[in-house]
Structures are given as structure tokens and as C-alpha cells.
N, C-alpha and C positions, 0 to 999 in steps of 0.2 A: 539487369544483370545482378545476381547472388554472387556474393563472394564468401566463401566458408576457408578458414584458413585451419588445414588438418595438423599442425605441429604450435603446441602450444610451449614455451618451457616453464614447466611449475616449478618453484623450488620453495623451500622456510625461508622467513625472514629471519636474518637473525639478527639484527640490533631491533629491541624494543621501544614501542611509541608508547608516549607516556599515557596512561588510562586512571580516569575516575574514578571511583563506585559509589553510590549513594543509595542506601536504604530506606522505602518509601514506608516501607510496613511488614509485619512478618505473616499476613493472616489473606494472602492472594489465594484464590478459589484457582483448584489447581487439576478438577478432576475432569479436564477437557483443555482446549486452547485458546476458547474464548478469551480470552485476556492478550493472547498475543498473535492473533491472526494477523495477516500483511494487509489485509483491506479495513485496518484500524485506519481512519484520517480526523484527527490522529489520536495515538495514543498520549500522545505527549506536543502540548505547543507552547511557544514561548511569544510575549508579547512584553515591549520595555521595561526588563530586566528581574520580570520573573516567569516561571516556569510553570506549567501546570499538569497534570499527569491526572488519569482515571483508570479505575479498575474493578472489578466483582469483589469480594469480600467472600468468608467462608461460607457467608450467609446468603450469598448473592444481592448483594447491598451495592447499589450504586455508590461507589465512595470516591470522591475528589481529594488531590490532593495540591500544594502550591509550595515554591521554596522561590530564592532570588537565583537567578541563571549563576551558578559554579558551587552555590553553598551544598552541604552535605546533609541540613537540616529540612527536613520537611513538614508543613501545618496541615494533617489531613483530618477533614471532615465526612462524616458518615453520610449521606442525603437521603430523605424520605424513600427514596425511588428503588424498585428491584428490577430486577431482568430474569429471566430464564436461562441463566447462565447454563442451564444442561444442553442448551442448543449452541456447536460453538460459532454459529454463524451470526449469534444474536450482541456484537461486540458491541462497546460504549465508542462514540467517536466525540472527537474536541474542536472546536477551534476559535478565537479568539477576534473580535470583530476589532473595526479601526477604531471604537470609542472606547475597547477595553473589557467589552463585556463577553462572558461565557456561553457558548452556546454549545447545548449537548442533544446528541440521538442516544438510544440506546435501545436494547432485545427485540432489533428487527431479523424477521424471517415471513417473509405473507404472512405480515398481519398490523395490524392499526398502529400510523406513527405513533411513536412516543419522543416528543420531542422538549426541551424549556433553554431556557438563557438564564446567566443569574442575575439578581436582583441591581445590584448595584456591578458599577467598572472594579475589574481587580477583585472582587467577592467569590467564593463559594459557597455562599448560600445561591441557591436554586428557587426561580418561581414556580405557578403548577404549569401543569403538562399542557400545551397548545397546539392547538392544528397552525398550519402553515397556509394552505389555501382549501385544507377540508377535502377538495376533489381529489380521487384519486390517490387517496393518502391510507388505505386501508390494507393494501396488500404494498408493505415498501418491505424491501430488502435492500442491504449494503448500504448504506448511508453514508456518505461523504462529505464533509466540509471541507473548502478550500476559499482562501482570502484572495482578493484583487487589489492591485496595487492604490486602489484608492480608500482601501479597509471594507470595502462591501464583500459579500461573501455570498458563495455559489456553493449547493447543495444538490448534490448527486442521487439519485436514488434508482432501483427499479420498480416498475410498477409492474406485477405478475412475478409467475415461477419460473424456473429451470428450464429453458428449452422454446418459453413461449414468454417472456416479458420483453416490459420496451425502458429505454432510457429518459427518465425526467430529470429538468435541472430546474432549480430555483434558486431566486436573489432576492436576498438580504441588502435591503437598501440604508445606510444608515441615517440618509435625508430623512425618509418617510417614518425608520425602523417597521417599516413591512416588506410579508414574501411578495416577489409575484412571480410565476411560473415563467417563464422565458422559453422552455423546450417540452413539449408532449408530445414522448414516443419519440425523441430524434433518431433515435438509433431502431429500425422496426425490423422486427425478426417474424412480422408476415405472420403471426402463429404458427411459424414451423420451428424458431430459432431464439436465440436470444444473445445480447452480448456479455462477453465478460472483459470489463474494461478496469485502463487504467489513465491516472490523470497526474498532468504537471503543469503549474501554472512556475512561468519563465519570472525573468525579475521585469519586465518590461513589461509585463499582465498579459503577454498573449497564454492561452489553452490550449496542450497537448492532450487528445485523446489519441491511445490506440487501445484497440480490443483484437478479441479470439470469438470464433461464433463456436456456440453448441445447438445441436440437432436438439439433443433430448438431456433426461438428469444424468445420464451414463456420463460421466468425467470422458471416459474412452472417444466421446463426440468431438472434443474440442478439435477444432480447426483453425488454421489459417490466421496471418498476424495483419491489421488494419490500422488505417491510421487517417486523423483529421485536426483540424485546429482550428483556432478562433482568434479572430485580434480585437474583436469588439463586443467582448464581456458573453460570449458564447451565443448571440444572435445569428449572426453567420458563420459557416463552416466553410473551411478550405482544405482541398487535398496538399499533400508537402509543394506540388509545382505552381500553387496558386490558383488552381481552377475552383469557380465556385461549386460545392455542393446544391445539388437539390434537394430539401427536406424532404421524406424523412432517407437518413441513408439505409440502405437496405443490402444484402448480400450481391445485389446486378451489380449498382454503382460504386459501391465502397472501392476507395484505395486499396491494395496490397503489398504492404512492405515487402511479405516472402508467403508463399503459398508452404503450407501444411496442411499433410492429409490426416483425417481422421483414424485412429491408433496410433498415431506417434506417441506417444503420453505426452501431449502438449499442455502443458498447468494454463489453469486460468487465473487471472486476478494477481498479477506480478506485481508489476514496480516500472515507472519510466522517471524521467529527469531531461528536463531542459533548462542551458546552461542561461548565461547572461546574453550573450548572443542567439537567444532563441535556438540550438540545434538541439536536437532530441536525440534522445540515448533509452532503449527500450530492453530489461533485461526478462529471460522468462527461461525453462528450460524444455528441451523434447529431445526423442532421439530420430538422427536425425536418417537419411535411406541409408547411409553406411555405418552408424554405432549400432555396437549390442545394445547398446541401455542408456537412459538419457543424460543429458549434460547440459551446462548452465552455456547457454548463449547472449551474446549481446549483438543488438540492434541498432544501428545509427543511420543517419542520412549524412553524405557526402553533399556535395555542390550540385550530384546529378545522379546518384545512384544508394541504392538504400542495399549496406553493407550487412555482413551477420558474422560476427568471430565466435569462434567457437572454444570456449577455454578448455575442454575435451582432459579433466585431471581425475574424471570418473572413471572409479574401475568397476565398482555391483551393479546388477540392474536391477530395475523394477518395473511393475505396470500401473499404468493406473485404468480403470474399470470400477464400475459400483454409482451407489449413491450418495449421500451424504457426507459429511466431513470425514475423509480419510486420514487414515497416520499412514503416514510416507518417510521414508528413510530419510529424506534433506526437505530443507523449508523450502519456500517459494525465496524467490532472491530479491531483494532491494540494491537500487543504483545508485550512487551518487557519482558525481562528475568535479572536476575542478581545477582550474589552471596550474599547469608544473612549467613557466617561463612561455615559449612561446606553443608547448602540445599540449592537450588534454591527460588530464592525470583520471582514471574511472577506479572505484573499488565496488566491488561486488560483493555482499552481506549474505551470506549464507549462514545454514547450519547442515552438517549430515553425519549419516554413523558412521562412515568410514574415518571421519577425527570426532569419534566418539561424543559425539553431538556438542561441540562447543561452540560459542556463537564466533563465528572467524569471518574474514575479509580477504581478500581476493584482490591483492593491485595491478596494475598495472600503471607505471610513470608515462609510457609513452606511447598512448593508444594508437592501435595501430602496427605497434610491434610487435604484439602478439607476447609478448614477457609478461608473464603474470608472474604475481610474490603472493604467497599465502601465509595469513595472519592469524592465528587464534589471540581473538580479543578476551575470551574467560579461560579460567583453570579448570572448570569440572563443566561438565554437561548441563547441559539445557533443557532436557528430553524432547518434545515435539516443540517448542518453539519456534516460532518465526522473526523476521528482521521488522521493527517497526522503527521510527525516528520522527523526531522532531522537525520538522519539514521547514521550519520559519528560523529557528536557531541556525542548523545549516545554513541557509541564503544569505542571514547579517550577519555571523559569525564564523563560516565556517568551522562551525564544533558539531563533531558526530553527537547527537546523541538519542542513544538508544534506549529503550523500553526492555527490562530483562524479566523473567520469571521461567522456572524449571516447572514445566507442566507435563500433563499425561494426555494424549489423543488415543483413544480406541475405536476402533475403524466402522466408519459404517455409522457415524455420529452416537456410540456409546459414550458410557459415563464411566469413569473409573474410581475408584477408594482410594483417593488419595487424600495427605494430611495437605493443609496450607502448607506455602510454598514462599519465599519474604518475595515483594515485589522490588527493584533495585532500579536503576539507571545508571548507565555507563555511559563518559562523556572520554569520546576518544579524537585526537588532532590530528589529522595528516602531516609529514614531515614534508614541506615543501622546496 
């Protein structure tokens, strides 16, 4: 059973929560979104008690940057390395192993990983570029990092294009410090499909995947919301009621949270969240058989039924159709989740034109009642920006914080004449 709840009540908040700002650099490559796409993992991660953040330069410079979790000061380093920052699919991703050390992807799109760690724990300096297991490594897209609660670390990729690749995961051991593959092809799209997924690792180490399939590169493909997880470091999969999967999953057997049909403008590559309790919180938007035009949804699983709210505070429409990185009126949306006494408190990370593109938030105290409060967390616009955050700082700390830069997207993966842009971070607290 779906349950879509058609009366949301939006209103401003008006007492303000106190926000950050910290300028990383004034010289962010601004003339696409590469810098702030949602499938950044991540842009920014924290490990005991400092911070780390990467970004393109005007030059398209891999450049790192490090400050202590709340200072305002930050020590950024230029690194040898460049990307193709004109593709904005080809984002830097971060994440920070249990011994401390850095491990970075960066200017993937089909084509040869580019991957290294740095030298020493707590360093950015950078060693040179390394295969991981070599096979397979040639056509990766989306790169993902994400840590296990014993500091070993799981790396996402896909192998192939738009329409026809499959899911790879690999682990980062910190016994051996080698990869070794764990999943090829877990997710198979048959050469007709592919998925576009999204991932949360729980504070207990269990693995939330859900994905959307696409037929082909048309965006207009996406379909359908799936979901699987893991509780033993992603060797076997489980549907939400515990049944085991058979590798690899494929479009017969996949779970389905909520069926969607192809032209909904369903986005790919969201955002999920799963709490301490392991439940899963899945946000993405479509519109849905009754809206003119799409709207941010959220996703969650109950005790026995996998629910969908609809926060419905969209009034423009749009489509999505074509190929390549589109500018679209509002970002893809980021989830977080977090206790408000005995209910779940969720805020929803958007951007759209209709509040003139500011990076704003979306709460709700008491999920489930369908009351959402809308927050503009900046003063001026964003342009094409998306929600990116610190994924590790959140879970020890609960402290938002986000990845900022005011960028240019031009539809159809164009390049825009735009001047640098400062790269910032905003560290925002929930009032609980």
C-alpha cells in the first residue's frame, strides 16, 4: 500500500537557527556544477576533529582543502592532479579511512579510474594515481566513498554508460590496505538498463541502497524507486522484509518501494538516510498521476509498509528530457533525519527558482504530520547548486554541514563564461 498525503502545510519559519559561514577560497571553477553535484561522496568529510573539503579551481586543479571541525580558517593545498571539470559529471569525491588517511576519485565519466590516498594520516599531500584491482576500472562513472563502522571503506562505481552499465563495489581493507572487489555487476541492467542509485551507511554499519532504472540516456527514462541493503559489509543483500536477494538484482526481482512510470520527470541520484535504528528515509522528486509538475517526495519504510509524503509546495513546472547534465529549476534534494524526543524530526535540502535559488531546508518536527517549515539557510542565490554535506560530521555531531558555491549549469552539459565563484561552507544545527 502507497500512501501519498495530498495537503501539506508549508509556511516560513520565523525564528532563526543560528548558521556558520566559512570561506574555503575565492577562485571555485564556476562555469558548470561540477563542484556541487548531489552525487559528490563527499564533498566534504570530517574525521577526529578535522575537516576536509575538495574542489576544481579556475584552472581545474584538484585542490584540497583542511580546517579543525567549527574554525573559520582553512589550509588549502593546490595537488598535481586536474579533471575535466567541463564535464559536470566528472566531480572530486572524499572520504577519510579509520587510520586517517585520504582517499580521493576524481573526473570520472566512461573513462580510466583516477584514483590516490594521501601520503601520510591527516595530510594533503596526495600519492600518484593507482588502480584499485585494474579490472574493470576503465569505464567508471560516479564514484563513491563511504566508511564502515570499523574504518574500512566501500567504494561505489559504475562500470559502463547511461542506459547499459552495472553496479561495482569495492573494499578498502585497513588490515591488508588493499581493494578487493566484493560485488560485479550487483545491480544488472541486462544491457537494456542501468541503475541510478543512492547509498546510506546506518551508524550500526548496516547498507541502504535504493535506485531508479533507466532504459536509455533520455533523463525522461527514469523509472520506478528500489531498494536493498546489507548487514555484512555488502556481501549479501536483503530486501526491507528480510528475504535474501539473488545476485545479481535485476529489474524481475528487485524490491519496489513505489512504482513509477516512465515521464514522470523522476530525478536520478537523490539522496537517502538511515537513522540509528537502521530505518531508511529515501528523498527524490517526480510528479506524481495527479500534479501539474513535480514535487519533492519523501520515502520511508514503516513496520510493514513503505510510505511516500508528498510536501506538494511546488507551484512551476518543468520536464525533464534530453541528455547530459541538465539545469533544472530546483536541485535534487538531500535527507537528513534526527530525533525530536520520542518522533522523527526530517529536513529536506533543496534549492529552486521559485525562492530565487537559495540554498533552504524544508522541516518537518514531526514526521508524519505532514507540517513542513521552510528555511532559507543563505541570503542570495546559489544558481544551479545542489545539497552536498558532510555525511560523518552529521552522524558524531549532528552539525549540518554543507558544501556552498554559486555556480552556472547550461543544459545539455554546456560550459558557461563565468568568473570564479568563493567556495564556502555553512555549518547549520537543528533546534531540537
Amino acid at each position: 500500500m502507497f500512501l501519498t498525503y495530498a495537503f501539506i502545510s508549508i509556511c516560513m519559519m520565523v525564528a532563526a537557527q543560528e548558521t556558520q559561514l566559512s570561506t574555503i577560497a575565492s577562485n571555485g571553477w564556476a562555469n558548470n556544477s561540477v563542484n556541487t553535484v548531489i552525487f559528490r561522496k563527499n564533498a566534504l568529510v570530517s574525521f577526529k576533529g578535522n575537516q576536509y573539503a575538495a574542489y576544481y579551481d579556475q584552472e581545474q586543479n584538484v585542490v584540497l582543502a583542511k580546517r579543525k571541525i567549527g574554525a573559520t580558517h582553512w589550509i588549502v593545498t593546490t595537488t598535481p592532479y586536474k579533471g575535466d571539470a567541463a564535464d559536470a559529471h566528472k566531480s572530486i569525491s572524499l572520504m577519510v579511512d579509520g587510520d586517517g588517511f585520504l582517499h580521493v576519485a576524481w573526473g570520472q565519466h566512461n573513462n580510466k579510474l583516477n584514483y590516490t590516498k594521501s601520503t601520510s594520516a591527516g595530510s594533503l599531500t596526495l600519492g600518484n594515481k593507482a588502480e584499485m584491482l585494474a579490472e574493470k576500472e576503465n569505464k567508471v562513472s560516479y564514484p563513491e566513498f563511504y566508511k564502515l563502522a570499523n574504518g574500512d571503506l566501500l567504494f561505489f562505481y559504475r562500470d559502463g554508460g547511461s542506459g547499459n552499465g552495472n553496479l561495482m563495489i569495492n573494499c578498502y581493507s585497513l588490515a591488508t590496505k588493499k581493494w578487493t572487489r566484493i560485488q560485479d555487476g550487483m545491480i544488472d541492467g541486462e544491457g537494456q538498463r542501468n541503475a541510478y542509485w543512492q547509498v546510506a551507511v546506518d551508524q550500526a554499519g548496516a547498507i541502504h541502497l535504493s535506485w531508479v532504472w533507466r532504459e536509455s540516456p533520455d533523463v525522461a527514462s527514469n523509472h520506478d524507486l528500489c531498494y536493498a541493503k546489507s548487514t555484512d559489509g555488502g556481501i549479501t543483500w536483503l530486501k526491507s522484509t528480510g528475504e535474501k536477494y539473488k545476485l545479481p538484482i535485476t529489474a524481475a526481482n528487485a524490491e519496489y518501494a513505489i512504482k513509477i512510470p516512465q515521464k514522470s520527470e523522476l530525478i536520478n541520484q537523490t539522496s537517502m538516510f538511515a537513522d540509528a535504528k537502521g530505518k531508511v528515509f529515501i528523498a527524490g522528486y517526480w510528479r506524481g498521476a495527479n500534479e501539474t509538475g513535480p514535487q519533492y517526495h519523501l520515502v520511508f519504510k514503516t513496520d510493514s509498509n513503505w510510505r511516500v509524503s508528498n510536501l506538494n509546495f511546488r507551484k512551476t513546472s518543468f520536464s525533464l528530457s534530453g541528455t547530459g547534465t541538465k539545469q533544472i529549476p530546483i536541485s535534487r534534494p538531500q535527507i537528513i533525519v534526527w530525533s525530536n524526543g520520542k518522533n522523527d524530526a526530517a529536513g529536506l535540502l533543496f534549492r529552486d527558482a521559485e525562492r530565487q535559488n537559495k540554498a533552504a531546508i524544508a522541516i518537518n518536527n514531526y514526521l508524519g504530520s505532514e507540517k513542513w517549515t521552510i528555511k532559507d539557510l543563505t541570503q542570495t542565490g546559489m544558481g544551479d547548486w545542489e545539497p552536498t554535506y558532510d555525511t560523518e560530521l552529521w552522524k558524531t555531531k549532528g552539525i549540518l554541514s554543507l558544501f556552498l558555491q554559486n555556480v552556472t549549469q547550461v543544459d545539455g552539459e554546456g560550459k558557461a563564461d563565468h568568473l570564479p565563484t568563493p567556495v564556502q561552507v555553512l555549518d547549520w544545527k537543528p533546534r531540537k
